[in-house]
C-alpha positions in Angstrom: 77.4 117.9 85.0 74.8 115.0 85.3 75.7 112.1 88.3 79.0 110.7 87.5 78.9 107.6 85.3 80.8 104.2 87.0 82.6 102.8 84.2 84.9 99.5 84.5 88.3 100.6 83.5 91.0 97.8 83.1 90.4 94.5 81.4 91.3 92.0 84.2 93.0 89.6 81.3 96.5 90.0 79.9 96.9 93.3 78.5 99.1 94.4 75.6 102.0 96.8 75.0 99.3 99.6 74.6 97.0 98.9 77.2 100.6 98.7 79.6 101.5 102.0 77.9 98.1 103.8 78.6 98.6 103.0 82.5 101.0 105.6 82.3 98.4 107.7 81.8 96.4 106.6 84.6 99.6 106.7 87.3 99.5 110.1 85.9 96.2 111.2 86.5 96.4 110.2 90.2 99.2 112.1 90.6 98.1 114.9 89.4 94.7 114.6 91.5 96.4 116.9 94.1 96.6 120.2 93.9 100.8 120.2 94.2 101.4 123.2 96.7 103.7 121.5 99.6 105.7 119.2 100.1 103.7 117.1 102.3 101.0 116.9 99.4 103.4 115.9 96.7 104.3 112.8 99.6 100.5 112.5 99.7 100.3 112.6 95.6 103.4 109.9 95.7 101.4 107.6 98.4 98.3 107.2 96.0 100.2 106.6 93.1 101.9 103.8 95.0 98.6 102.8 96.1 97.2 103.1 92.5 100.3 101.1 91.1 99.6 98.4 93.9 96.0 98.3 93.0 96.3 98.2 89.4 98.9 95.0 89.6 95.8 93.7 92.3 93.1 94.0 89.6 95.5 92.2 86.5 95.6 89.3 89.4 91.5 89.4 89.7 92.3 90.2 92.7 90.0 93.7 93.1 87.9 95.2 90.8 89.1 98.9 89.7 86.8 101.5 88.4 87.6 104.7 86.8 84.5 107.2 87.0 83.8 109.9 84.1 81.4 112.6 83.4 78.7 111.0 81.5 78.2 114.2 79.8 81.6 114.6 78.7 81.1 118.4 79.7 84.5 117.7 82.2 86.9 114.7 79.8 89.2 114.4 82.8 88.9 111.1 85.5 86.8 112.3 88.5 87.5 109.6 90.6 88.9 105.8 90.8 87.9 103.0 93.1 88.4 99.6 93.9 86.4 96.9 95.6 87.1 93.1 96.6 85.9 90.4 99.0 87.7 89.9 102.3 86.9 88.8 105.5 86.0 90.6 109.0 86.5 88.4 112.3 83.7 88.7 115.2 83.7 87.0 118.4 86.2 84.7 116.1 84.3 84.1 113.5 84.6 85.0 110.0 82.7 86.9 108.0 82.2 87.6 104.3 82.5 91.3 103.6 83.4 94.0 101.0 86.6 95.9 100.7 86.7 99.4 99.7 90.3 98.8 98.4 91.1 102.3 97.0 88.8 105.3 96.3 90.6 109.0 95.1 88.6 111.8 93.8 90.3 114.5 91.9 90.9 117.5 93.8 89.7 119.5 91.1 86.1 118.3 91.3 86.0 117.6 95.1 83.6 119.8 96.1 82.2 120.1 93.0 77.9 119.9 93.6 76.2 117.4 91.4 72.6 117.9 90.1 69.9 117.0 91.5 70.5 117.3 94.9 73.8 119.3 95.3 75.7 117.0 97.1 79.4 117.3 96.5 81.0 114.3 93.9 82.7 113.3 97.4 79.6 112.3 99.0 77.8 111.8 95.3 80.0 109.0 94.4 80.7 107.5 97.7 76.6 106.8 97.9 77.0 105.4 95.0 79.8 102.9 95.4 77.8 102.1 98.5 74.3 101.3 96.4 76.7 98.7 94.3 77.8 97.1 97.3 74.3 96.6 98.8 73.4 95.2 95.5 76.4 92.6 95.9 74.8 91.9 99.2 71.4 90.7 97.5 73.4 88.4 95.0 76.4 87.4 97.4 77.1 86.5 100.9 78.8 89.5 102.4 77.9 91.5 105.5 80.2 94.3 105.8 82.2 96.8 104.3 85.6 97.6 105.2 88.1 100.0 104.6 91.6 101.5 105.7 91.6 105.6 105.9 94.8 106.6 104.3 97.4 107.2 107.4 93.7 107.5 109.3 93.8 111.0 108.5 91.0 113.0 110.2 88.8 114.5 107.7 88.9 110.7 106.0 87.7 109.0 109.1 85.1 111.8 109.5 83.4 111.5 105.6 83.2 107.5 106.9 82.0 107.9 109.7 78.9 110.5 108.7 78.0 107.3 106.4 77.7 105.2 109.6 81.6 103.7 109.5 83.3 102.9 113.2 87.0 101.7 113.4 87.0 97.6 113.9 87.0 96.7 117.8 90.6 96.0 118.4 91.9 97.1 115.2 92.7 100.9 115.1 93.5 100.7 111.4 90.2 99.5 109.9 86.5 100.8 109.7 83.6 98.4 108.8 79.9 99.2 108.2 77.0 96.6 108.9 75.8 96.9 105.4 72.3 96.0 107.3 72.3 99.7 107.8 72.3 100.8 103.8 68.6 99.0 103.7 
């Protein structure tokens, strides 16, 4: 499988009755991103589709951008992944400041530790750098400063991956992690 092609997935206009119909498909998909074993993953499977859902009715607003990502070599036809960016705000010392938000971001399970040519990074890490490069690039046309983002119920292995790439929970805000996007440079 070559790197993992970023492709724009829903038109941010009105859509039709078959464009509503295809989301089906999409709900679907995230769903079934999780290998089904327990109960606590089907909760976990119900979250993101919430979260997906929630998302979805964010990007029809223009609200967030939502991306679906695909093999670009069509050797694997299923979604690896889906993300969503947007501008917020992050307050220091009062003040705010311009910054991404890493809205949503699921890979599917089935391709999670897949290794990705060249280098042999898994798609987790893979795709993350890449959503990453896009928001540096956003930096150089737009005034943002940070990136932030909410780790799912702050579950451990989440807040680990983020931090690795050099993320650190908000002072005084146990929810959120931000990353000076200074540091990507």
């Amino acid at each position: 499988m070559n790197f993992p092609e970023v492709l724009n997935k829903l038109p941010l206009d009105k859509m039709s009755a078959p464009q509503i119909g295809a989301m089906k498909d999409v709900f679907d998909s995230a769903f079934n991103f999780y290998k089904i074993k327990q109960e606590e993953e089907t909760k976990r499977a119900e979250i993101e589709k919430s979260l997906l859902e929630l998302t979805v009715k964010q990007a029809l607003k223009r609200n967030t951008k939502l991306y679906k990502v695909k093999d670009k070599s069509n050797e694997i036809t299923e979604n690896l992944a889906f993300f969503a960016i947007s501008v917020g705000n992050i307050s220091v010392n009062d003040k705010k400041i311009p910054s991404v938000v890493l809205d949503y971001f699921i890979l599917n399970n089935k391709f999670r530790n897949y290794k990705c040519d060249p280098d042999k990074y898994t798609l987790s890490i893979e795709l993350f750098r890449e959503i990453l490069s896009i928001i540096n690039e956003l930096s150089n046309q737009i005034g943002i400063r940070y990136i932030i983002l909410e780790p799912l119920r702050k579950e451990e292995k989440l807040v680990k991956f983020y931090k690795e790439f050099g993320f650190d929970f908000i002072p005084k805000n146990i929810n959120w992690m931000y990353l000076d996007i200074q540091q990507l440079n």
